[in-house]
mmCIF entry with sequence, helices, sheets and N, C-alpha, C, O atoms, coordinates in Angstrom:
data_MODEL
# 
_entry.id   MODEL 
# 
_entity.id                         1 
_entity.type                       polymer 
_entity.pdbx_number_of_molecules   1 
# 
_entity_poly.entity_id                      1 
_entity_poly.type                           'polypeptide(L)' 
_entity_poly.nstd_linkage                   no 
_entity_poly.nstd_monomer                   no 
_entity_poly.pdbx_seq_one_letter_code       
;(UNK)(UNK)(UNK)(UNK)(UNK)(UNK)(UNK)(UNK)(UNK)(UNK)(UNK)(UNK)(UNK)(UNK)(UNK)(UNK)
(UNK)(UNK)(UNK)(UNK)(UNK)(UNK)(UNK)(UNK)(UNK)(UNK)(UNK)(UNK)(UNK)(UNK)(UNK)(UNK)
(UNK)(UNK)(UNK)(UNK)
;
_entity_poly.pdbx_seq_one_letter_code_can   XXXXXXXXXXXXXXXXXXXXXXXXXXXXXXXXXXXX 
_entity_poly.pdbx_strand_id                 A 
# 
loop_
_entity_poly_seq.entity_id 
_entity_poly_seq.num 
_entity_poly_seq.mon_id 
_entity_poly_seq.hetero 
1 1  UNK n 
1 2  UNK n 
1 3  UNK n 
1 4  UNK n 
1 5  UNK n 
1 6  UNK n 
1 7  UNK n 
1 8  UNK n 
1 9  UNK n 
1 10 UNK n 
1 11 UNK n 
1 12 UNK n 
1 13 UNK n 
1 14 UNK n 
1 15 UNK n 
1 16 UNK n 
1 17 UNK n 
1 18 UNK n 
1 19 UNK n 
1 20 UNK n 
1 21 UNK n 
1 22 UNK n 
1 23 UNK n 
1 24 UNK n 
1 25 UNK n 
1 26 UNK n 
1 27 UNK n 
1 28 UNK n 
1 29 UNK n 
1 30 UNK n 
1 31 UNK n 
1 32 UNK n 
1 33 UNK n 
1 34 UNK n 
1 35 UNK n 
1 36 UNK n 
# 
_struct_asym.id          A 
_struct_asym.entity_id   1 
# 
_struct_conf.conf_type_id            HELX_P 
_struct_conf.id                      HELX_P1 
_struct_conf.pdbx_PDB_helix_id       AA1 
_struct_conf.beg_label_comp_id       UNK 
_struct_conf.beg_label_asym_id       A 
_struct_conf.beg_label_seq_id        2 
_struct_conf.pdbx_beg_PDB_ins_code   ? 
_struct_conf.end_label_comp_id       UNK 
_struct_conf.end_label_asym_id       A 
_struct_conf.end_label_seq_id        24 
_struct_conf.pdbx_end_PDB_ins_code   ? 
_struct_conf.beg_auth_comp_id        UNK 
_struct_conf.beg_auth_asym_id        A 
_struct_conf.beg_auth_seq_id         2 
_struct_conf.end_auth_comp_id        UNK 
_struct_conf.end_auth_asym_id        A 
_struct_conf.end_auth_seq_id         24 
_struct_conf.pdbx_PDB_helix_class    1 
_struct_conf.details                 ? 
_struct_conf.pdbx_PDB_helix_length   23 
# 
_struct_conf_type.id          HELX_P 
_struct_conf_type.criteria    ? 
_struct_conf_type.reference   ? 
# 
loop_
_atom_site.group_PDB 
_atom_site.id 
_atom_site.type_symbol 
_atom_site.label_atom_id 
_atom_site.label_alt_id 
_atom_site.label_comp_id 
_atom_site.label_asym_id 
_atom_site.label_entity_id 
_atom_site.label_seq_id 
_atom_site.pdbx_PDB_ins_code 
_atom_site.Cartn_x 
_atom_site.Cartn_y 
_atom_site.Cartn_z 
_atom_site.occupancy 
_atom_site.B_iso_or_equiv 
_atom_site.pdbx_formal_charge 
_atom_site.auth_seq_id 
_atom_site.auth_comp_id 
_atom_site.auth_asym_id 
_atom_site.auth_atom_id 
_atom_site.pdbx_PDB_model_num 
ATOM 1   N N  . UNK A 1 1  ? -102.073 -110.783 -54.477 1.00 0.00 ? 1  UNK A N  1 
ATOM 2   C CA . UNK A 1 1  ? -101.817 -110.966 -55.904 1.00 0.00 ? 1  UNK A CA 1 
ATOM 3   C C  . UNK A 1 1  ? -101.599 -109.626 -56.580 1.00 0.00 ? 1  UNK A C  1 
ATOM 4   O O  . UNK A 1 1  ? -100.902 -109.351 -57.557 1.00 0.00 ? 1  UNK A O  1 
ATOM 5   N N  . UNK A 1 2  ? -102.378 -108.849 -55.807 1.00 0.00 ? 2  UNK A N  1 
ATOM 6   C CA . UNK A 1 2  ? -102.156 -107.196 -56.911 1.00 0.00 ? 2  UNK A CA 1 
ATOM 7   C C  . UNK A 1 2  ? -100.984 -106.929 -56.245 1.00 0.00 ? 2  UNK A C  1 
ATOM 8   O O  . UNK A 1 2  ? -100.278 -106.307 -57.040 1.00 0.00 ? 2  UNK A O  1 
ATOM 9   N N  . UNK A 1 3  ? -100.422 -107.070 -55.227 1.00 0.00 ? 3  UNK A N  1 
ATOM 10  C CA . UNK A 1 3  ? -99.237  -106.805 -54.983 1.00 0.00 ? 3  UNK A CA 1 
ATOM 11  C C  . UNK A 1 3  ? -97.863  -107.120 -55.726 1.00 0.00 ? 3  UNK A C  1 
ATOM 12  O O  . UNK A 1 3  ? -96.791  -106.518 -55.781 1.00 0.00 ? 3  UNK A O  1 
ATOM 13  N N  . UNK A 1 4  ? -98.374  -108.412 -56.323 1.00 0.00 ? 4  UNK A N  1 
ATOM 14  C CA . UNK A 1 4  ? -96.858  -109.078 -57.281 1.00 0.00 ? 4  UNK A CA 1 
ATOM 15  C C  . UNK A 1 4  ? -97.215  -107.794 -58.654 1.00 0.00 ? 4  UNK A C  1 
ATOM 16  O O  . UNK A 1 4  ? -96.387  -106.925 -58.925 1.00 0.00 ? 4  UNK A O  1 
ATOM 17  N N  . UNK A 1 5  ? -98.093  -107.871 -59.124 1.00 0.00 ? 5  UNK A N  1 
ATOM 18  C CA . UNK A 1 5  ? -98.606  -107.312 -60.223 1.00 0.00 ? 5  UNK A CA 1 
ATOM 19  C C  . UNK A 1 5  ? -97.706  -105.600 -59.775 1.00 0.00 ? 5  UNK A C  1 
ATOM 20  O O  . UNK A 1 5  ? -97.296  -104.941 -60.730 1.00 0.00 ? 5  UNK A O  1 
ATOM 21  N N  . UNK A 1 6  ? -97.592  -105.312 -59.026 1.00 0.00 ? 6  UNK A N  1 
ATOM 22  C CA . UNK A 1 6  ? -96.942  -104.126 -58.910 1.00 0.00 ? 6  UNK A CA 1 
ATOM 23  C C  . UNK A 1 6  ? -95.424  -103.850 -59.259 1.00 0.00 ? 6  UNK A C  1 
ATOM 24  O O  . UNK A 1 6  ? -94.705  -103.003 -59.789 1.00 0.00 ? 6  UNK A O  1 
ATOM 25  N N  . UNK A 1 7  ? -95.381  -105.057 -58.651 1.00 0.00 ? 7  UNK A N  1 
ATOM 26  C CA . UNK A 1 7  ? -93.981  -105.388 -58.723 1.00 0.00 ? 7  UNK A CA 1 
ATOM 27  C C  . UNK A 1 7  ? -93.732  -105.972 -60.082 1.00 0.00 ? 7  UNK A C  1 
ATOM 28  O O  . UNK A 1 7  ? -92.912  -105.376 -60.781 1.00 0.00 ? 7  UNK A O  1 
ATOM 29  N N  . UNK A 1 8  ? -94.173  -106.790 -60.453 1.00 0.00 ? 8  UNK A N  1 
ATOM 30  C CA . UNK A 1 8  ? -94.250  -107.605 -61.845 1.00 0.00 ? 8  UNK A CA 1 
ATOM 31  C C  . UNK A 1 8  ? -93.828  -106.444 -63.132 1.00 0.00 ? 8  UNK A C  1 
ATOM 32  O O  . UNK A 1 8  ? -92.906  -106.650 -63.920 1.00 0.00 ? 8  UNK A O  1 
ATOM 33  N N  . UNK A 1 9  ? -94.467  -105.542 -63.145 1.00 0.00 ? 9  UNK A N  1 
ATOM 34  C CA . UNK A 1 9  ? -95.165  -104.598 -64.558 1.00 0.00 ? 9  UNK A CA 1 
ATOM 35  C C  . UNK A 1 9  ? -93.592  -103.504 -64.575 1.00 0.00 ? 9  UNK A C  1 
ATOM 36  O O  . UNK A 1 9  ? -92.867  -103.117 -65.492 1.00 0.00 ? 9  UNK A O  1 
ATOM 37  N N  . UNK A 1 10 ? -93.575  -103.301 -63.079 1.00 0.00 ? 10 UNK A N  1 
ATOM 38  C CA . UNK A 1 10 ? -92.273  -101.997 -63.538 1.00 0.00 ? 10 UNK A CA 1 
ATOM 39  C C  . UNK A 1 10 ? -90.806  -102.500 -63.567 1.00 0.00 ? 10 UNK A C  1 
ATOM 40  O O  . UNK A 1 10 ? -89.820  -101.783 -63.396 1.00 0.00 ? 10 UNK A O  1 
ATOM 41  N N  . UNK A 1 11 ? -90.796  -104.347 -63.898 1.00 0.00 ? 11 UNK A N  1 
ATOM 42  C CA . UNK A 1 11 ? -89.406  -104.915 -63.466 1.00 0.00 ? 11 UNK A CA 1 
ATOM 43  C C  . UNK A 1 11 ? -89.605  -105.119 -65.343 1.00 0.00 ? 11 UNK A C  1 
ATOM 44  O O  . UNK A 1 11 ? -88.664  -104.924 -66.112 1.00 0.00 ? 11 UNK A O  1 
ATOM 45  N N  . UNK A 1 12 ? -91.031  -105.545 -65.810 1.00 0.00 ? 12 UNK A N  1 
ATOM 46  C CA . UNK A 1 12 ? -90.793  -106.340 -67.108 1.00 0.00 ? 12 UNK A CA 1 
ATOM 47  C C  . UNK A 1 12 ? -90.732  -105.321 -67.718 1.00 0.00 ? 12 UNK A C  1 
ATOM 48  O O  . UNK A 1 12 ? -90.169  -105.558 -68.787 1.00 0.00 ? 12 UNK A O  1 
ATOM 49  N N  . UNK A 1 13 ? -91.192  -103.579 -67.574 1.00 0.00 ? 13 UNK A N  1 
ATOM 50  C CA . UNK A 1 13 ? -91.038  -102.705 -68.393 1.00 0.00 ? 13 UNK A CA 1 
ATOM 51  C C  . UNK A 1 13 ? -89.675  -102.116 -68.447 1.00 0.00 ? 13 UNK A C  1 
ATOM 52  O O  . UNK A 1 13 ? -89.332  -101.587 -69.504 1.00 0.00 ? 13 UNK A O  1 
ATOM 53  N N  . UNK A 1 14 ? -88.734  -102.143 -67.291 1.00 0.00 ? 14 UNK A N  1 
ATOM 54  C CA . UNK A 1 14 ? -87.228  -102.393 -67.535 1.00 0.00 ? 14 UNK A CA 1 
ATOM 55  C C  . UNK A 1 14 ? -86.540  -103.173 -68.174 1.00 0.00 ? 14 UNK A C  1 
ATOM 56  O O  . UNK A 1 14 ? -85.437  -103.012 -68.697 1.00 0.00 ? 14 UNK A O  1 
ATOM 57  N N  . UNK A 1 15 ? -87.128  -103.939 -68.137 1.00 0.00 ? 15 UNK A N  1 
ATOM 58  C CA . UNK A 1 15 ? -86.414  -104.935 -69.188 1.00 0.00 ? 15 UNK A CA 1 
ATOM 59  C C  . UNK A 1 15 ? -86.675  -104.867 -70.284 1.00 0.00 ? 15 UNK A C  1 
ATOM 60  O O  . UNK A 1 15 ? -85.708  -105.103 -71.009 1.00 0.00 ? 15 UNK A O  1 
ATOM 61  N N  . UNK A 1 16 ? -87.888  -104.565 -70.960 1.00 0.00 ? 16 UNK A N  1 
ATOM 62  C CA . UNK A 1 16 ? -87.941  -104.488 -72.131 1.00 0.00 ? 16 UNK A CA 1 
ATOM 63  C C  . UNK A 1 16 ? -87.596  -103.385 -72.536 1.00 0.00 ? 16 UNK A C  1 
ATOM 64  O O  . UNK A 1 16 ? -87.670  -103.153 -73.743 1.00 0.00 ? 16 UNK A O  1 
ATOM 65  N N  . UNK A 1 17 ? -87.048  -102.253 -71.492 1.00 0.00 ? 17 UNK A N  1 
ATOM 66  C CA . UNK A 1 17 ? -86.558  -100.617 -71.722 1.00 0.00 ? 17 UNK A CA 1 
ATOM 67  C C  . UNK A 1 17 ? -85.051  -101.546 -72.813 1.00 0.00 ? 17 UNK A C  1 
ATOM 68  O O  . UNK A 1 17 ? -84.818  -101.514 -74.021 1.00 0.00 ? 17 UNK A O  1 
ATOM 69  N N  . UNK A 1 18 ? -84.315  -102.291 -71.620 1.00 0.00 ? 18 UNK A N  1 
ATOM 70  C CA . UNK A 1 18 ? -83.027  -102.337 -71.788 1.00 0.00 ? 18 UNK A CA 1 
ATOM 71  C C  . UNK A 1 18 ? -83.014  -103.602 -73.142 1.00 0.00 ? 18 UNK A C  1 
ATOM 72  O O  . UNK A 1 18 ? -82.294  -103.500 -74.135 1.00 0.00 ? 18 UNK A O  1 
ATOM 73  N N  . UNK A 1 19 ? -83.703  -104.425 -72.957 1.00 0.00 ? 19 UNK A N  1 
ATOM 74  C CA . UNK A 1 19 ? -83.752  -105.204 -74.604 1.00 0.00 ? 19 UNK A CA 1 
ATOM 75  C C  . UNK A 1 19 ? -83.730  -104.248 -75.373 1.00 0.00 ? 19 UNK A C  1 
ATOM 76  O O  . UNK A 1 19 ? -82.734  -104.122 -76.086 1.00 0.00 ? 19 UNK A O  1 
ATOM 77  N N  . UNK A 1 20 ? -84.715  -103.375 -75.459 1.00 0.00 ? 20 UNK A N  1 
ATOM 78  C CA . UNK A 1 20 ? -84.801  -102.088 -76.621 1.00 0.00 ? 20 UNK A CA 1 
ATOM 79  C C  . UNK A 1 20 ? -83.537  -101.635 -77.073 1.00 0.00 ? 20 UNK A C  1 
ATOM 80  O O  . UNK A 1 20 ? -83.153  -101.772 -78.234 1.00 0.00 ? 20 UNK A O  1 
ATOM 81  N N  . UNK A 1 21 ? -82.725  -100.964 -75.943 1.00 0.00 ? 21 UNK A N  1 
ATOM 82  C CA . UNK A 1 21 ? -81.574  -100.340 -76.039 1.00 0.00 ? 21 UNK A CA 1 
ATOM 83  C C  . UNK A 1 21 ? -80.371  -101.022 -76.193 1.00 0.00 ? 21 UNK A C  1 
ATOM 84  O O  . UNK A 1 21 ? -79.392  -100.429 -76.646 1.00 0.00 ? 21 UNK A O  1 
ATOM 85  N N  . UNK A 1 22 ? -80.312  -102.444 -75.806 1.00 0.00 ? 22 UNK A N  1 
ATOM 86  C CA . UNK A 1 22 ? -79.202  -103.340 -76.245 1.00 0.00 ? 22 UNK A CA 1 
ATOM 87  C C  . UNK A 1 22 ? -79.245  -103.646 -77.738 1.00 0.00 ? 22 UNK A C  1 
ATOM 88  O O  . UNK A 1 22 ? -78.223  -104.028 -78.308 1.00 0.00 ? 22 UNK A O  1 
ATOM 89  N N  . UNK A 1 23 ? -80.558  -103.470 -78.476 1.00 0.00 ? 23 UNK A N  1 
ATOM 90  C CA . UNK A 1 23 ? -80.818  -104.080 -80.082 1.00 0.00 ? 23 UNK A CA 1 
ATOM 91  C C  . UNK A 1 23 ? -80.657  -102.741 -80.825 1.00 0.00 ? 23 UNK A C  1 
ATOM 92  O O  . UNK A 1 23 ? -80.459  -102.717 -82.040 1.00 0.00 ? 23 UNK A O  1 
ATOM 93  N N  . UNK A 1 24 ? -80.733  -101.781 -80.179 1.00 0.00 ? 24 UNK A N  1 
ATOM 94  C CA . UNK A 1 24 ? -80.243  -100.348 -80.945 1.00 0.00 ? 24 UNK A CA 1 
ATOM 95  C C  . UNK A 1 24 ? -78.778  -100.331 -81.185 1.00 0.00 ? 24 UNK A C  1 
ATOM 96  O O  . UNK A 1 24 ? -78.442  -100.254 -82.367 1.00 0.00 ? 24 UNK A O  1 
ATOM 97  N N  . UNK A 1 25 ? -78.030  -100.378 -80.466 1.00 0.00 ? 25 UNK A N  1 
ATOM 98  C CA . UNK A 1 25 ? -76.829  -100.953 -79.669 1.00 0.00 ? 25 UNK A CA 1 
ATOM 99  C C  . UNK A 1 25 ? -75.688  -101.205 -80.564 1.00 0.00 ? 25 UNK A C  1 
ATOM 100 O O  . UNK A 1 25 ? -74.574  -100.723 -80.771 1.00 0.00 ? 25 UNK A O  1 
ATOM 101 N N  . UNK A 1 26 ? -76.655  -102.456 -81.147 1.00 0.00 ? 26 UNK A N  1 
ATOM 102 C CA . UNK A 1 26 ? -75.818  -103.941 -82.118 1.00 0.00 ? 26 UNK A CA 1 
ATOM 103 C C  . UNK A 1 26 ? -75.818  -103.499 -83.512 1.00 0.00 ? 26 UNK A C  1 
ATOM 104 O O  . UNK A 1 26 ? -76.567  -102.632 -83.960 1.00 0.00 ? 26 UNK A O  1 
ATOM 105 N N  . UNK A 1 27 ? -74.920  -104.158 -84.182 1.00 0.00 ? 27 UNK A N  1 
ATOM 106 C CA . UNK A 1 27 ? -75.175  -103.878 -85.608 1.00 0.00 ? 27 UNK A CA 1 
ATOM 107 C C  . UNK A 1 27 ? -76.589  -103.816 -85.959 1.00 0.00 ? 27 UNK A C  1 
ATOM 108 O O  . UNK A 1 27 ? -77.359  -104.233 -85.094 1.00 0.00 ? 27 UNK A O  1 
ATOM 109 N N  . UNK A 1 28 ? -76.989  -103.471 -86.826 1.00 0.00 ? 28 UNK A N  1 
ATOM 110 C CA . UNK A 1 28 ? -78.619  -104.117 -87.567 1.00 0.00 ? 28 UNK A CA 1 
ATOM 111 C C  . UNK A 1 28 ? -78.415  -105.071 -87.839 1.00 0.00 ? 28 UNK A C  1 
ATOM 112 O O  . UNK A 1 28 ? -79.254  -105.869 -87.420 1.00 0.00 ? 28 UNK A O  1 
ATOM 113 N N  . UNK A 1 29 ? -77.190  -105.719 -88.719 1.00 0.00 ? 29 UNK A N  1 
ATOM 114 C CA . UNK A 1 29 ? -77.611  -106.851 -89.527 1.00 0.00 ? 29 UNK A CA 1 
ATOM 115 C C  . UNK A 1 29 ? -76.028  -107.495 -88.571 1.00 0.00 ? 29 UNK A C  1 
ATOM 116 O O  . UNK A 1 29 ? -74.827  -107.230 -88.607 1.00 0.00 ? 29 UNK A O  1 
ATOM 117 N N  . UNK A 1 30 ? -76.876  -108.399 -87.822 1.00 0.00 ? 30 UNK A N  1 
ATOM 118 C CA . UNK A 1 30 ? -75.429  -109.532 -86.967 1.00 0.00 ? 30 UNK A CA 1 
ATOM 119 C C  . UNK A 1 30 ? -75.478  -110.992 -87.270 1.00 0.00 ? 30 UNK A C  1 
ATOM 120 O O  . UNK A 1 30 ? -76.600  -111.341 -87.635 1.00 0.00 ? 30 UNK A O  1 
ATOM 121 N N  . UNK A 1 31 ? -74.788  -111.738 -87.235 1.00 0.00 ? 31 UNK A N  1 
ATOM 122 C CA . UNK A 1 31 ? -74.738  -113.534 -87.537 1.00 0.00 ? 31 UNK A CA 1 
ATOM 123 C C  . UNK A 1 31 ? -75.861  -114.092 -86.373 1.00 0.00 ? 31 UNK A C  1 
ATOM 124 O O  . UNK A 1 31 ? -76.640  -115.036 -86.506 1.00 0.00 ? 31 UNK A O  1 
ATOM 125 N N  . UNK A 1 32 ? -75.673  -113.128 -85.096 1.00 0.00 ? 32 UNK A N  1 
ATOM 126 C CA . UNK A 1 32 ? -76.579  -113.685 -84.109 1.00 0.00 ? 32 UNK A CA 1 
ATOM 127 C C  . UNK A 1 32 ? -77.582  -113.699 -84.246 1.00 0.00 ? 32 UNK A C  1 
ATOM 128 O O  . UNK A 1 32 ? -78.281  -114.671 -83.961 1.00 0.00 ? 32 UNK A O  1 
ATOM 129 N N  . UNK A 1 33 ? -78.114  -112.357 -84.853 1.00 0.00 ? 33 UNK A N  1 
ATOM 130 C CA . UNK A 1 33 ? -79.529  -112.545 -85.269 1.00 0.00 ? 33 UNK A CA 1 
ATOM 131 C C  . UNK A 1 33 ? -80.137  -112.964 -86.303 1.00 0.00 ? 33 UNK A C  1 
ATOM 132 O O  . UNK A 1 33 ? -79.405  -112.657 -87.244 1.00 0.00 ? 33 UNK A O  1 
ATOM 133 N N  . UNK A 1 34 ? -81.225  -113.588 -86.767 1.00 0.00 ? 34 UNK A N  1 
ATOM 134 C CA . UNK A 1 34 ? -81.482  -113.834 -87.977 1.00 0.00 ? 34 UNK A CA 1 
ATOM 135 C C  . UNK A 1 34 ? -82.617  -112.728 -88.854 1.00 0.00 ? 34 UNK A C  1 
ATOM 136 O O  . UNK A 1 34 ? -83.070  -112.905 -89.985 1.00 0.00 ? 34 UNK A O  1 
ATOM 137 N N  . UNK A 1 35 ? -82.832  -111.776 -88.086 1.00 0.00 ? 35 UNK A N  1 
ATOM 138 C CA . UNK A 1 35 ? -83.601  -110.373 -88.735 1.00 0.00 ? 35 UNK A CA 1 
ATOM 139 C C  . UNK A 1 35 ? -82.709  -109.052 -88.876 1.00 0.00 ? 35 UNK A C  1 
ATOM 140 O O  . UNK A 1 35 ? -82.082  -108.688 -87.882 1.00 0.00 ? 35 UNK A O  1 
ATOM 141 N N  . UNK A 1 36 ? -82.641  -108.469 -89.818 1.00 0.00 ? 36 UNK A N  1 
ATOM 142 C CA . UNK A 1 36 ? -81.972  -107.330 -90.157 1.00 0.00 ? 36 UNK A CA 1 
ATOM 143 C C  . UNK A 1 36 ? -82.518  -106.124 -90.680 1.00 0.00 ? 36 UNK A C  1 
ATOM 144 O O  . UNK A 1 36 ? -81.780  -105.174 -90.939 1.00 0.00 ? 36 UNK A O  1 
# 
């Protein structure tokens, strides 16, 4: 189990690297989103 957990933590902290950097990205204020 601590083994997934290894794996788990440095895949979801990439991803939330690249969510970060895709919402920098975008307009601020888009139709897609509903926060601006």
């Amino acid at each position: 189990m601590s083994a997934l957990w290894l794996l788990v933590v440095p895949v979801a902290g990439f991803a939330w690297y690249v969510f970060g950097a895709v919402l920098r990205a975008v307009p601020k204020c888009n139709e897609d989103f509903v926060f601006c």
